[in-house]
Backbone bond lengths (Angstrom), bond angles and torsions (degrees), N, CA, C in turn:
res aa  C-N    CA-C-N  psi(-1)  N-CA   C-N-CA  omega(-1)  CA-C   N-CA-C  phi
1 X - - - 1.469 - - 1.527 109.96 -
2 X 1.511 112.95 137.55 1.704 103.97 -177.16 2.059 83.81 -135.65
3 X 1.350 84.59 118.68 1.636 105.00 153.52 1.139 122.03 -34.33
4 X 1.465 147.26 101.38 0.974 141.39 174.81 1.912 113.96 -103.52
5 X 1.215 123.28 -46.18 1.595 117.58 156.06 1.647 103.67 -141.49
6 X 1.481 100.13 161.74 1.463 104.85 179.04 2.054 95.06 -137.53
7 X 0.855 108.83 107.89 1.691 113.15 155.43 1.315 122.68 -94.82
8 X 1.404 121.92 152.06 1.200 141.52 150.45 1.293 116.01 -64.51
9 X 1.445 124.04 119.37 1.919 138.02 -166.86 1.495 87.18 -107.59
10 X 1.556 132.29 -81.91 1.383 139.25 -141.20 1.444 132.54 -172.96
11 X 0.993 119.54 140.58 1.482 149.33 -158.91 1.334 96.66 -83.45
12 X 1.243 153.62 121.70 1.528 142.16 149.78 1.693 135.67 -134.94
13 X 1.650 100.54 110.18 1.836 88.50 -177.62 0.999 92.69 -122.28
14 X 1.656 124.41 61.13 2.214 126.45 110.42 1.592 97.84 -130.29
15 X 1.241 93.67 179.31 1.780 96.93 -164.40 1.976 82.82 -85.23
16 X 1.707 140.81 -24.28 0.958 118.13 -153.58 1.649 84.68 -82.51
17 X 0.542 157.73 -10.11 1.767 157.41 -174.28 1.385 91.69 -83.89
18 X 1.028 132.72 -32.47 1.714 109.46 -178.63 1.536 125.03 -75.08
19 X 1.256 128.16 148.16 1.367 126.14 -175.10 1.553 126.58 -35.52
20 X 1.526 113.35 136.48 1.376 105.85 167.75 1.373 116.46 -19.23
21 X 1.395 135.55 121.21 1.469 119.55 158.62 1.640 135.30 -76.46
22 X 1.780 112.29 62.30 1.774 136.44 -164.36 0.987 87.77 -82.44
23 X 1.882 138.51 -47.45 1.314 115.95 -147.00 1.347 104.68 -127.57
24 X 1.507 129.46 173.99 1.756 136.35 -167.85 1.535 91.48 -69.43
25 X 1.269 106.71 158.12 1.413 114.10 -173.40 1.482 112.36 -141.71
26 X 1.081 127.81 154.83 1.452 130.73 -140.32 1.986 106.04 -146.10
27 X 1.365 144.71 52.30 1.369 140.39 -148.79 1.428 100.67 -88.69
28 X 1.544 129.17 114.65 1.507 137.56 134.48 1.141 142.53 -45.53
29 X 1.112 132.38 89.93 2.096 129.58 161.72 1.612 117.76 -143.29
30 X 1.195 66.05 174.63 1.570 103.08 -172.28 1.303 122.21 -177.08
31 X 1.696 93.12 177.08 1.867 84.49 169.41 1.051 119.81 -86.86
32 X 1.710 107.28 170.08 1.288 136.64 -154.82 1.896 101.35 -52.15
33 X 1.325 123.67 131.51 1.507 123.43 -176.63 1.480 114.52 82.22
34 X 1.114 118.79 -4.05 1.694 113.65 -162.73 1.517 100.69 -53.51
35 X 1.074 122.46 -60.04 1.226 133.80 167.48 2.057 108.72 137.18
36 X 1.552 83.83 60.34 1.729 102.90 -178.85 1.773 97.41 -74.94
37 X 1.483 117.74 -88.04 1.469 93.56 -176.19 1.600 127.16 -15.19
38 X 1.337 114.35 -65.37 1.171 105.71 -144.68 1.850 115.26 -78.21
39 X 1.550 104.20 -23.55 1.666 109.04 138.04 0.973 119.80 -55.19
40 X 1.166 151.07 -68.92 1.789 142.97 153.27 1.679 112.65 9.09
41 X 1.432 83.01 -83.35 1.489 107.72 172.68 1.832 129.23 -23.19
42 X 1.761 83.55 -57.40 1.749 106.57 177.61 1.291 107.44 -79.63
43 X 1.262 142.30 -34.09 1.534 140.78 -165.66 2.002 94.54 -73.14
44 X 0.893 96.40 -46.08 1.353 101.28 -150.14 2.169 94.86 -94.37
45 X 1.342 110.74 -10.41 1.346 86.78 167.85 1.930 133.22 89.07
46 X 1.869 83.62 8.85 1.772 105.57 -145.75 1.662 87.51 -144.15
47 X 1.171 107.27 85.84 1.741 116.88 -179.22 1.664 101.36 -61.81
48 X 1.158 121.72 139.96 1.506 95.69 171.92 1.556 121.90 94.16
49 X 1.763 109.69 -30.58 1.321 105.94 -173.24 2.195 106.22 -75.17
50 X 0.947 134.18 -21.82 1.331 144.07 -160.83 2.004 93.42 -124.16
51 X 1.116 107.50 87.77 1.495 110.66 171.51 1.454 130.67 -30.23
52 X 1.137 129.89 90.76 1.594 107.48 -177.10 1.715 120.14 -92.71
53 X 1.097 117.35 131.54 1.816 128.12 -150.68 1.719 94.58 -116.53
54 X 0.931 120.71 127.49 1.540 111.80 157.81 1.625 113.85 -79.49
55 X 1.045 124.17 28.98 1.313 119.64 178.72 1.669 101.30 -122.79
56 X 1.214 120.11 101.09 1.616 132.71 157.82 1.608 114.08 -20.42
57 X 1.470 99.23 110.18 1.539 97.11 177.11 1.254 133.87 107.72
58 X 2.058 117.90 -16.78 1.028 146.82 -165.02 1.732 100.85 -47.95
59 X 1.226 105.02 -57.19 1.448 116.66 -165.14 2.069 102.79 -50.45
60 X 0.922 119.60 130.57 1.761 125.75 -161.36 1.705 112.79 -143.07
61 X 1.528 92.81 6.68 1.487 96.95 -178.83 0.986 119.12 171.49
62 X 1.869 128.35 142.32 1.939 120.59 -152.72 1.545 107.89 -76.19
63 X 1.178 99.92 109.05 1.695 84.13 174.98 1.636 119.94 -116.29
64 X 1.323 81.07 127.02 1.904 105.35 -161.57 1.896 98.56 -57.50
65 X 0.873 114.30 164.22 1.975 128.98 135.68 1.323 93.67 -163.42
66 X 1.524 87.07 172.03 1.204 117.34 -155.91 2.028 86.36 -119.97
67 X 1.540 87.80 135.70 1.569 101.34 163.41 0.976 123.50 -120.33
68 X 1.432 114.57 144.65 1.574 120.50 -172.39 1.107 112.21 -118.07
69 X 1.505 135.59 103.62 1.566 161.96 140.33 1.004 136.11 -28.37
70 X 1.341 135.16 134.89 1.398 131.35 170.33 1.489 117.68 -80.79
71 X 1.954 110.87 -2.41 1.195 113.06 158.42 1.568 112.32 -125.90
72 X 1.527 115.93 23.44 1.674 98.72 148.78 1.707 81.16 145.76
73 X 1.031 130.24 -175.30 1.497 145.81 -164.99 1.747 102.82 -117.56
74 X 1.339 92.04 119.01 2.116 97.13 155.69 1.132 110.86 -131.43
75 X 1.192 109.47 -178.91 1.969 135.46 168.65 0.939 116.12 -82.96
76 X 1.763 120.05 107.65 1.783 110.19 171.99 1.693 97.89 -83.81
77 X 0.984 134.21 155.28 1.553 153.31 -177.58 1.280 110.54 -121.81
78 X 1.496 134.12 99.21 1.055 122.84 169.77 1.764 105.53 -118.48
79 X 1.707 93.38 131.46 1.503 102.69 -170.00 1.351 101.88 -101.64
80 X 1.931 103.27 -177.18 1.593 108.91 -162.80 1.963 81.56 -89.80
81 X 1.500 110.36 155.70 1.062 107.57 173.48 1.670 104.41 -74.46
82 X 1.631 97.05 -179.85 1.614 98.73 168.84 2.004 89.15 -131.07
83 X 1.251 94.78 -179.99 1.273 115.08 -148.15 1.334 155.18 110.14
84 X 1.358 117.78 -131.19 2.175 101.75 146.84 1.613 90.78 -84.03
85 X 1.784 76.87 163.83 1.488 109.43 -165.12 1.816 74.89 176.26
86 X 1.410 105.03 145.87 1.514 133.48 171.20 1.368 111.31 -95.20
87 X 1.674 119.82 63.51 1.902 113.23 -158.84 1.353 72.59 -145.93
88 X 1.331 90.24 170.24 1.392 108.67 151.49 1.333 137.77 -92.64
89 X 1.230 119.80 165.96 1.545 119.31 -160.51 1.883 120.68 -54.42
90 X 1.689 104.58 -36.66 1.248 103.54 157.22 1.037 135.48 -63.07
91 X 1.211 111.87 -47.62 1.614 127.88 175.20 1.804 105.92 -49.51
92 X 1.258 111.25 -54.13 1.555 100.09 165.64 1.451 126.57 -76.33
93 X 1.180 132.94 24.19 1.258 139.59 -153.97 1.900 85.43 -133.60
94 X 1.312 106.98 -44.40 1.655 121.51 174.20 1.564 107.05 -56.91
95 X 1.500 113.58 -49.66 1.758 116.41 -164.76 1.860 89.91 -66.00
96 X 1.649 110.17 -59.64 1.056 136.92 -160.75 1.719 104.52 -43.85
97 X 1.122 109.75 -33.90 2.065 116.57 178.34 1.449 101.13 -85.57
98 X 1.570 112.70 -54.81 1.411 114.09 -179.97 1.622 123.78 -48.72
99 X 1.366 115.97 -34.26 1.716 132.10 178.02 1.631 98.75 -74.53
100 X 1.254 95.17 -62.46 2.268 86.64 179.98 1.517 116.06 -68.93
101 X 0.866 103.68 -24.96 2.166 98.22 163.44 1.404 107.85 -81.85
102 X 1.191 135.51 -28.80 1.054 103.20 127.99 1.369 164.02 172.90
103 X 1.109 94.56 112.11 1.562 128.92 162.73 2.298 98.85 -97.29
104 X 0.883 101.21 -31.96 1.500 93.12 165.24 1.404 130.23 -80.07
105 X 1.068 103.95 -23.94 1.472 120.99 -162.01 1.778 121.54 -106.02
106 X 1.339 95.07 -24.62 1.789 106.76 -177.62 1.522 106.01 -80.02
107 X 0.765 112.72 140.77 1.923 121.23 -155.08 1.629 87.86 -98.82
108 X 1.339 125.74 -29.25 1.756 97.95 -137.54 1.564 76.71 -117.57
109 X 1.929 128.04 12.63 1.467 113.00 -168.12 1.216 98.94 -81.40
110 X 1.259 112.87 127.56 1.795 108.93 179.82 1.558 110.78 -100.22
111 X 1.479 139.07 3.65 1.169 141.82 143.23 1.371 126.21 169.78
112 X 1.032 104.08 159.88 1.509 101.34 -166.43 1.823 121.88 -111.32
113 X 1.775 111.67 133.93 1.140 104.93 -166.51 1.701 97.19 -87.79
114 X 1.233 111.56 129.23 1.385 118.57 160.38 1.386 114.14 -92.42
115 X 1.335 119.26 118.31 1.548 119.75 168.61 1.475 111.56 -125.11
116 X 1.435 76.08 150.94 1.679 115.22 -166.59 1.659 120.49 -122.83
117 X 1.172 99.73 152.96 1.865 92.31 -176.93 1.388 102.64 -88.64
118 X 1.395 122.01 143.28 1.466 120.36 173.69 1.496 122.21 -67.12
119 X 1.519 85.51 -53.14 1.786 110.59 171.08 1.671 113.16 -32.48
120 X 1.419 118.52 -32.79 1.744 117.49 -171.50 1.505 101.25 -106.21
121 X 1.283 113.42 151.51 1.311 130.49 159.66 1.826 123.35 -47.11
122 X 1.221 140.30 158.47 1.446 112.43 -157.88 1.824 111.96 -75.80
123 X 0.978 129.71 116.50 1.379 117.81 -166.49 1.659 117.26 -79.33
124 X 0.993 112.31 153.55 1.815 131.90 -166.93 1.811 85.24 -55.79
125 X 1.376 117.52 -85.33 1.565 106.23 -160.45 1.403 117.75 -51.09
126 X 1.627 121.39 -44.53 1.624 98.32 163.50 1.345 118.47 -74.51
127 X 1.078 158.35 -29.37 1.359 120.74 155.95 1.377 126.84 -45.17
128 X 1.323 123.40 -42.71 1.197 126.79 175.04 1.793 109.22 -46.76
129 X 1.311 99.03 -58.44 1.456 88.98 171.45 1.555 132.34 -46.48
130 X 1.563 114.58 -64.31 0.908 131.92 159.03 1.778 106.55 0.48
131 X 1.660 97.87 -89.80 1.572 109.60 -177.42 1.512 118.83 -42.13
132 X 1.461 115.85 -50.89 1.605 125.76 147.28 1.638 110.23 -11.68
133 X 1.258 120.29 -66.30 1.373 126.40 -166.12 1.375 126.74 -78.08
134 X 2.069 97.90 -30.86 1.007 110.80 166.66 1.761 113.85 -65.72
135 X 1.106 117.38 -63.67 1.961 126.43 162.18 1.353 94.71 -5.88
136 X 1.328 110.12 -75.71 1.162 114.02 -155.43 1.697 129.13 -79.04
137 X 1.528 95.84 15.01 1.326 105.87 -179.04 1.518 119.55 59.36
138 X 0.863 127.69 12.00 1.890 151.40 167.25 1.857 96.40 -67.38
139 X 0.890 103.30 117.27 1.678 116.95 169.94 1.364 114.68 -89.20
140 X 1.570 111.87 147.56 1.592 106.94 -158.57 1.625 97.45 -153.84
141 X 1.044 110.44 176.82 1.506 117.13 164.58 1.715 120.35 -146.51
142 X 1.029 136.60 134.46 1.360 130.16 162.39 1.324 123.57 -78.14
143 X 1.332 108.71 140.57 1.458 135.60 -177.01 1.135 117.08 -112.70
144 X 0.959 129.78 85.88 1.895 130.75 156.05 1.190 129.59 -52.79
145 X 1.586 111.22 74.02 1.596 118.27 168.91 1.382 133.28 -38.18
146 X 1.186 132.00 133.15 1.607 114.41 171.61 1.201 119.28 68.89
147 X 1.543 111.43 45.02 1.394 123.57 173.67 1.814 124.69 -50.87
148 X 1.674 90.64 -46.98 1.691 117.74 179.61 1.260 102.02 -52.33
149 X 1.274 149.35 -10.60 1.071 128.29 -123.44 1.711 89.22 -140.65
150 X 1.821 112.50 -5.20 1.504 105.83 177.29 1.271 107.07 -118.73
151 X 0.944 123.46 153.44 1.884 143.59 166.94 1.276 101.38 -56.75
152 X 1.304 102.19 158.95 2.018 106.27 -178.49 1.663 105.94 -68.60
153 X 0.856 127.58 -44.10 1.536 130.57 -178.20 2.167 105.98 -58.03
154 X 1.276 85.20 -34.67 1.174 85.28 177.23 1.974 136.92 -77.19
155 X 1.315 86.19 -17.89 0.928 98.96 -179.88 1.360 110.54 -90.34
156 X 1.162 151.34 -28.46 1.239 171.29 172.29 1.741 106.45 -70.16
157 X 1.401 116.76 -31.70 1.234 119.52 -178.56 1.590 89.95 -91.34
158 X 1.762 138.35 -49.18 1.126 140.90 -152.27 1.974 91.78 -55.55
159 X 1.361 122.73 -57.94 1.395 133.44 -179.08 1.266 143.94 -25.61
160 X 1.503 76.40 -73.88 1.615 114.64 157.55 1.429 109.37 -48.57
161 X 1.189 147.32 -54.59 1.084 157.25 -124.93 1.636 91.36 -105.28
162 X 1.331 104.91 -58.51 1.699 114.01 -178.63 1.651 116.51 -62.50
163 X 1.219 115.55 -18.26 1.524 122.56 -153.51 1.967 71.40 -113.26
164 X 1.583 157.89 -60.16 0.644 149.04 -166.59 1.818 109.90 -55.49
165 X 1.409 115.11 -55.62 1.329 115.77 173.49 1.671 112.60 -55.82
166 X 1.064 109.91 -55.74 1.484 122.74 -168.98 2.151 111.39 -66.46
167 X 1.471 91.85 -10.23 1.769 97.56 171.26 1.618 89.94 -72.44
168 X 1.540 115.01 -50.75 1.691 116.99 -159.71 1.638 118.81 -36.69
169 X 1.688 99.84 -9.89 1.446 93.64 175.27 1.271 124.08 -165.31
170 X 1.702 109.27 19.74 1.627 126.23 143.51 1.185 95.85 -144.08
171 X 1.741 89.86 157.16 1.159 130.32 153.01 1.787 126.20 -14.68
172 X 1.121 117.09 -57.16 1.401 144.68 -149.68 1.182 105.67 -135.66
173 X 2.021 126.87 140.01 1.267 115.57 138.21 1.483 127.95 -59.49
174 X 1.399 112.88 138.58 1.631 104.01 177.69 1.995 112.67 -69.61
175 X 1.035 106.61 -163.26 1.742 99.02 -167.68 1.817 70.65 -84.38
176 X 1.643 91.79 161.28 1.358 114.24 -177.45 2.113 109.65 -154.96
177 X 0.820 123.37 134.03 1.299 147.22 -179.25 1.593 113.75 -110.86
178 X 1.249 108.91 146.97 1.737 125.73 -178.12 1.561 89.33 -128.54
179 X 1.278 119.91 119.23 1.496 136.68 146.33 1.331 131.37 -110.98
180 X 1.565 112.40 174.21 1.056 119.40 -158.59 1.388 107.99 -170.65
181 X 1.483 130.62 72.18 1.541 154.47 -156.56 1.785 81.65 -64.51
182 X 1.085 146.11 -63.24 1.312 140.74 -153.82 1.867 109.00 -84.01
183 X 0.949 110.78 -23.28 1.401 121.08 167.84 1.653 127.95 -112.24
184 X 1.414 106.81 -1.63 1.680 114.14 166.49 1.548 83.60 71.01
185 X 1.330 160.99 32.63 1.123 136.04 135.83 1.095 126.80 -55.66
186 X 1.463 122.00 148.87 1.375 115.90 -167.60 1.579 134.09 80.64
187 X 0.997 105.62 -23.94 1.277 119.10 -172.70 1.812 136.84 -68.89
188 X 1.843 92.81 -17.64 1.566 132.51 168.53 1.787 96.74 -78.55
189 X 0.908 108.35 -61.14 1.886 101.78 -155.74 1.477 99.64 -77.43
190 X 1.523 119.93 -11.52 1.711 129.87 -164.99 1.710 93.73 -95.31
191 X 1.246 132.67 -33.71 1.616 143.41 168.37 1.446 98.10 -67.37
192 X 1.546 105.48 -47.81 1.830 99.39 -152.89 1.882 101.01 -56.41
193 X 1.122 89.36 -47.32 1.877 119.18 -167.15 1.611 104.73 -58.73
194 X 1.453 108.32 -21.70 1.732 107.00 174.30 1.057 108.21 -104.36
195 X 0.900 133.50 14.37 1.537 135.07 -168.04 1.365 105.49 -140.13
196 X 1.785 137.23 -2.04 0.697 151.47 148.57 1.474 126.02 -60.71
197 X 1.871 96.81 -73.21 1.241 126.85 173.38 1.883 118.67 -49.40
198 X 1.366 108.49 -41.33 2.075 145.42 167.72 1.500 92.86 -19.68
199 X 1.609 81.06 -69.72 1.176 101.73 -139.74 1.991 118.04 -51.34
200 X 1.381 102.32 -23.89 1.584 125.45 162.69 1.100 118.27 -37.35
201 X 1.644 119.32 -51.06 1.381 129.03 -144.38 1.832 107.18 -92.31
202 X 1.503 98.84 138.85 1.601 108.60 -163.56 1.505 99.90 -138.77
């Protein structure tokens, strides 16, 4: 698959504000900083298109675009992270209902990238999520942010480590990705896999 344009469609905090659901759909998170924009950014070829804020939490609402393919058009989905965020406890309790309705509820989302920092050990709220998604029969994939950023030993221990926790309560690793927003790693098998998966949706 080669990127040919990516726009910004829409801003949405209710699921009826979000785009017709016509085309395959593709949803991003994590926690706050993981470094979602700037993967955004690199997949799609569009510096600039996915805002990156140094302030934890910025993101306040799903905002759709639309990508345009050399094998057909989808929906990138980029959600508000969970985690820190400078709100208050309702107010994240508000994003927190609004993100699982939907991710339950959107018919045409065909899966969701969960990203994670490589650099940390596996943390309690994304796994927690994780299993969340799993419950709910919601299909997902992991993303390993900030690949560049480990030693060879490290990376091999970062894996291992995730695929050991993540046996504790399936069967199987789920599909999983190694990126690298500053070096475009990853960014071939993360296209191949949507354009694979796309290609289903009717």
């Amino acid at each position: 698959m080669i990127i040919k344009d990516a726009e910004f469609i829409s801003s949405a905090v209710s699921i009826s504000a979000c785009p017709a659901p016509d085309l395959p759909e593709y949803a991003f998170i994590g926690r706050s900083n993981v470094g979602k924009s700037s993967l955004i950014n690199m997949l799609v070829n569009k510096k600039g298109l996915a805002k990156i804020s140094a302030t934890p939490g910025k993101t306040r609402t799903i905002n759709h675009y639309r990508i345009s393919a050399t094998t057909g058009t989808w929906y990138l989905a980029d959600l508000p992270g969970y985690g820190y965020a400078k709100i208050s406890q309702s107010e994240r309790k508000k994003w927190e209902r609004f993100v699982r309705n939907y991710l339950r509820m959107r018919e045409s989302l065909i899966c969701t990238f969960v990203l994670v920092d490589s650099r940390l050990a596996p943390q309690k709220i994304d796994l927690e999520f994780m299993l969340w998604m799993g419950e709910q029969g919601l299909p997902f994939a992991i993303v390993f942010t900030k690949w560049d950023k480990l030693s060879v030993s490290e990376k091999e221990k970062c894996t291992w480590i995730y695929k050991e926790k993540i046996l504790e309560y399936w069967s199987e690793m789920p599909n999983y990705f190694l990126s690298s927003a500053e070096e475009h790693y990853g960014k071939k098998e993360m296209l191949d896999f949507i354009e694979n998966t796309g290609s289903a949706f009717s």
